[in-house]
N, C-alpha and C positions, 0 to 999 in steps of 0.2 A: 461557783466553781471556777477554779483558773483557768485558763487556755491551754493546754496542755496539750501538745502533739505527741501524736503516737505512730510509731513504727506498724507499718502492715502486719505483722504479725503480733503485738500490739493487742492491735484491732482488732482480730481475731477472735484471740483469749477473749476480749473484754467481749467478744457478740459470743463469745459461748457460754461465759459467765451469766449476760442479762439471760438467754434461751434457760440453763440452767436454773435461773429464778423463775424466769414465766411457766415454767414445765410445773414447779413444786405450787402454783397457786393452778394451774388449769389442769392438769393431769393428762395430758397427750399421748395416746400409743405412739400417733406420727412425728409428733414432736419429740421424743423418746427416741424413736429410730431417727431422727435426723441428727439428734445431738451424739447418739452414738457414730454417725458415720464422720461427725466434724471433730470430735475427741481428736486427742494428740496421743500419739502411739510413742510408749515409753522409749524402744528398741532404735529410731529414727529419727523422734522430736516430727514427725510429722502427723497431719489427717490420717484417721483410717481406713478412709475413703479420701485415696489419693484427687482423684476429680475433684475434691471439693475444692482443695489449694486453690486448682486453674478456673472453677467458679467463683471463689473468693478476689483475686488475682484481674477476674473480669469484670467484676460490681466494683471492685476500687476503683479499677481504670474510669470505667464509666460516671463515676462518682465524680473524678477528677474532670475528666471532660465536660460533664454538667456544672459542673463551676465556676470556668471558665468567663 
């Protein structure tokens, strides 16, 4: 696979995409409810659960600093 950088938001999608495939092979209530709270809401283009952005927002940061 190439190098391909992604946009934080991005990144997002694509971690909701892989949860969406892990959900259809393990069958999760909680994973169910979490994928519904990180869904993107047609009306905004945001979370449904706005906290999740600033949780998101805060594992990239953190990401980036452990890289360093």
């Amino acid at each position: 696979m190439e190098n391909n950088n992604l946009t934080t938001r991005e990144a997002y999608i694509a971690m909701i995409f892989f949860l969406e495939d892990t959900l259809t092979r393990i069958k999760s209530d909680d994973l169910a409810g979490l994928l519904g709270d990180l869904s993107i809401n047609n009306d905004d283009n945001k979370p449904m659960d706005p906290a999740m952005w600033k949780d998101w927002l805060n594992a990239v940061q953190k990401t980036l600093q452990s890289s360093k």
